[in-house]
N, C-alpha and C positions, 0 to 999 in steps of 0.2 A: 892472056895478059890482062891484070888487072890495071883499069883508067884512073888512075888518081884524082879528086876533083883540084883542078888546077891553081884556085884561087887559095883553097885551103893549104895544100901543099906547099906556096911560097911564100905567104902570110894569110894564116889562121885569123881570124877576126874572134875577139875577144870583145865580148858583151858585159858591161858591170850596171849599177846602178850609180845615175851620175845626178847634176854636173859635175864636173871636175871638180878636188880637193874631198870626196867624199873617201872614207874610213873603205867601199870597195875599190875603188880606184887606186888605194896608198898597198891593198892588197895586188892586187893585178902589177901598179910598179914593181914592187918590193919582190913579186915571188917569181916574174916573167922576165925581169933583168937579163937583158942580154937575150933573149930569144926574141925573132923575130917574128912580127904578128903585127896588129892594127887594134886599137884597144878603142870601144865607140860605145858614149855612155848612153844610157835609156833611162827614160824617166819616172820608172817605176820597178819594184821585183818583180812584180805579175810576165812586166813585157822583157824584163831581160830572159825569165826562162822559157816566154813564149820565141823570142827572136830563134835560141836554142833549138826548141823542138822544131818549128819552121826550117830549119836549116840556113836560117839568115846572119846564124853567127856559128862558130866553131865550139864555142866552150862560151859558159856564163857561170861570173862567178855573184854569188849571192848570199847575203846572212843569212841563218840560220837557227843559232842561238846564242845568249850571253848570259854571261858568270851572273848577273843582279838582276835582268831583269826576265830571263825563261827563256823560249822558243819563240819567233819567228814566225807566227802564223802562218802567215798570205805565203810563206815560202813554205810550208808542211802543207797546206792545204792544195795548193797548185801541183805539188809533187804529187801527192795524194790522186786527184781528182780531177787533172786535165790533163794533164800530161804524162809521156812514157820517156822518161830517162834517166839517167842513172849516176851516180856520182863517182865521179873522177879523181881527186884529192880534195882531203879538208886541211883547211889552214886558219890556226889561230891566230890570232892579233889583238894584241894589249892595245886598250881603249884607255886613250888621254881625253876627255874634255875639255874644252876653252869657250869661256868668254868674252864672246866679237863685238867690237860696238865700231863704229865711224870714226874715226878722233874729235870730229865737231859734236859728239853723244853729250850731251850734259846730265840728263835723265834716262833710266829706261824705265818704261811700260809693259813694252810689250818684247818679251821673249820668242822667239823661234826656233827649233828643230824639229828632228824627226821623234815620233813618239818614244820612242824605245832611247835615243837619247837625252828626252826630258824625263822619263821615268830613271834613269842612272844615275841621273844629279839632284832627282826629288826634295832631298834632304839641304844640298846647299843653296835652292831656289827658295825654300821656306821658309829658311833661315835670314836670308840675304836680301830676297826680292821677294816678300810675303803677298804683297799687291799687287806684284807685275802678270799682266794675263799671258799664260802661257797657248799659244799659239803650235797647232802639229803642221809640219810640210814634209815634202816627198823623203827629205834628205838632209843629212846636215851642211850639207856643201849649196844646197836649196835657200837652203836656211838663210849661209852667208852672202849669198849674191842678193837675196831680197833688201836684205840691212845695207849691202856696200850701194845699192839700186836707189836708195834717199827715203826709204821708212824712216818716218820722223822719229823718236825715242825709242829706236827698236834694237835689239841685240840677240845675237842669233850664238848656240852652242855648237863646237865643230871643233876640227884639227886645226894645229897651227899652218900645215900649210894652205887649209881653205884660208886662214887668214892672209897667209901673202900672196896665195893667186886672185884675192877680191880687194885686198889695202887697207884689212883690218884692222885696229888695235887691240892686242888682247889687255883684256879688263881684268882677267882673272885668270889663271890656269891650271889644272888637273883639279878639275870643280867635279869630278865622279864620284860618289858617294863611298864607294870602296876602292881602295889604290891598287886590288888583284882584278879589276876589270878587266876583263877578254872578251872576243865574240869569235864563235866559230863561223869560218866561210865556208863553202864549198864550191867547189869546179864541175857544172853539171857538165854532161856531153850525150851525145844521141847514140854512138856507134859503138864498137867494141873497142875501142882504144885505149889502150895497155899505162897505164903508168910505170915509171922508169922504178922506182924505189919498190919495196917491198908493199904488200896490203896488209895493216894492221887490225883495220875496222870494218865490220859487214853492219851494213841498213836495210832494213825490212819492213814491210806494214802490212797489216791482215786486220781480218775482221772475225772476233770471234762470234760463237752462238752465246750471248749474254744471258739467256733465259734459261742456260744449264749453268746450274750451281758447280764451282770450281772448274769453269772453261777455261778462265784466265791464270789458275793455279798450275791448268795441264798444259798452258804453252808456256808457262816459265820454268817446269820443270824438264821440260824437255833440254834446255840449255844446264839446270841447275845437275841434272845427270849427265852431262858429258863433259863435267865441269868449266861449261864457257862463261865467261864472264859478261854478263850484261851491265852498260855502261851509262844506258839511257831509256827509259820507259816510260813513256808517253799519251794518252790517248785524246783522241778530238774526236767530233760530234762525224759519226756515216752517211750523213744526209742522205739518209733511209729514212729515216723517221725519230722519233723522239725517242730519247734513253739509248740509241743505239750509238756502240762507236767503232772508231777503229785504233790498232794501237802501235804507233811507230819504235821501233826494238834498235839501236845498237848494242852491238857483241864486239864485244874483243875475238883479236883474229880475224882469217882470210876463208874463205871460200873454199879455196884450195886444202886447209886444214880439215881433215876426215871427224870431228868431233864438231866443227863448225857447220862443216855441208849437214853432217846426217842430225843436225839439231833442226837448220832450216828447212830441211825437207821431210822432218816430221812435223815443223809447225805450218808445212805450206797442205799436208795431211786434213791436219787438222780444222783448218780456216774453211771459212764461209766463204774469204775475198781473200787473195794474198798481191803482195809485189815485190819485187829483191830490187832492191837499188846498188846493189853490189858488194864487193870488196874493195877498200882503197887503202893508200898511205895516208899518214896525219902528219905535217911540220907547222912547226912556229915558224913567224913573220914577227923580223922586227920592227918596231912602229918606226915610220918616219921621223915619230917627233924627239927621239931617242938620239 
């Protein structure tokens, strides 16, 4: 008889990156509705996938990449290089930006959020607030609680609902540089645990031999002859050494598809370093602010 661990089984604990009103959190409402669980934010992505791997949380959900401005580092590099786990569903979500101030703001100076959402609004920060020092924090939900907290001239970019869980006023709204903003999430998790919906997407990282001319051509044609479709191709630094990397691959299709397995298991052949982060489903999230 297999022992269920007890805690998990009657509410799963869900890890995001918080505080509250952050763009993971609107993820975690919006896609966990109605299932019951305990959602506990972390103040960074380092520690929500470390919670994860520890067993301190059930599933952690995390960015990963977005439409303007790339990948997600600190989440490809952890995946990569500290941890062993695998992804469970990805979920995209259209990104609104908003302009938070105090309602007693008369000036701003000084700008706050997270990097990745001041590099999305680049264009209307230049335009708009040419002076204003742009400031990086954990989160944008970070962001707004510093500004609602009595930062003197300070205005912080976020969702509407950080605005009314902190008593912001929005100044401005969908300030993103382009209106098809999205950022993929994902749902890591440690064990073998099954998603309900079909798997659309297999994730992978290896490391090839760089110093063989067309190493990189013989692991992409391994998918390009069984005709898979790759969706995403990637590489970051091996921290082996200089010029060395490794290269994170999404494929269309499941694992379970005999054209999908016998690609990755000719490119896990071929590798120096390999790692299979799985098969999953992909759905849209609709924004909150919607």
């Amino acid at each position: 008889m297999t022992t269920a661990r007890p805690q998990e089984a009657a509410e799963p604990k869900v890890a995001y990156l918080g505080p509250r009103g952050t763009f993971s959190e609107e993820i975690a409402l919006g896609f966990y509705r109605e299932v019951e669980g305990s959602f506990t934010p972390y103040a960074t992505i380092d520690a929500v996938i470390r919670a994860v791997a520890s067993g301190e949380a059930a599933e952690g959900i995390v960015p990963v990449e977005n439409s303007l401005d790339g990948s997600v580092n600190i989440t490809l590099d952890t995946l990569a290089h500290e941890v062993d786990l695998r992804i469970f569903k990805e979920m995209v979500l259209p990104i609104r930006h908003n302009l938070l101030t105090r309602a007693d703001t008369k000036h701003i100076n000084v700008i706050l959020s997270h990097p990745q959402a001041l590099a999305q609004c680049r264009s209307y920060l230049r335009e708009n607030y040419p002076g204003a020092e742009l400031v990086a924090v954990e989160s944008t939900a970070a962001a707004a609680y510093q500004v609602a907290s009595g930062a003197k001239n300070h205005a912080a970019i976020g969702s509407l609902r950080a605005a009314g869980l902190y008593s912001l006023a929005v100044i401005a709204a969908d300030i993103q540089d382009n209106p098809h903003n999205s950022t993929r999430f994902i749902v890591l998790v440690r064990d073998g645990k099954i998603a309900s919906e079909a798997a659309r997407k297999t994730s992978l990282i290896c490391q090839i031999n760089g110093e063989k001319p067309g190493s990189l051509h013989d692991i992409l044609g391994e998918f390009a002859r069984r005709q898979v479709n790759l969706t995403k191709i990637e590489s970051r630094p091996a921290r082996t050494g200089l010029g060395q990397y490794i290269f994170f691959l999404d494929a269309e299709g499941s694992l379970e598809d005999g054209n999908v397995r016998a690609s990755v298991e000719a490119v896990r052949e071929k590798s120096l370093w390999f790692k299979s982060l799985g098969s999953y489903p992909v759905c849209m999230v609709k924004s909150q602010d919607e």
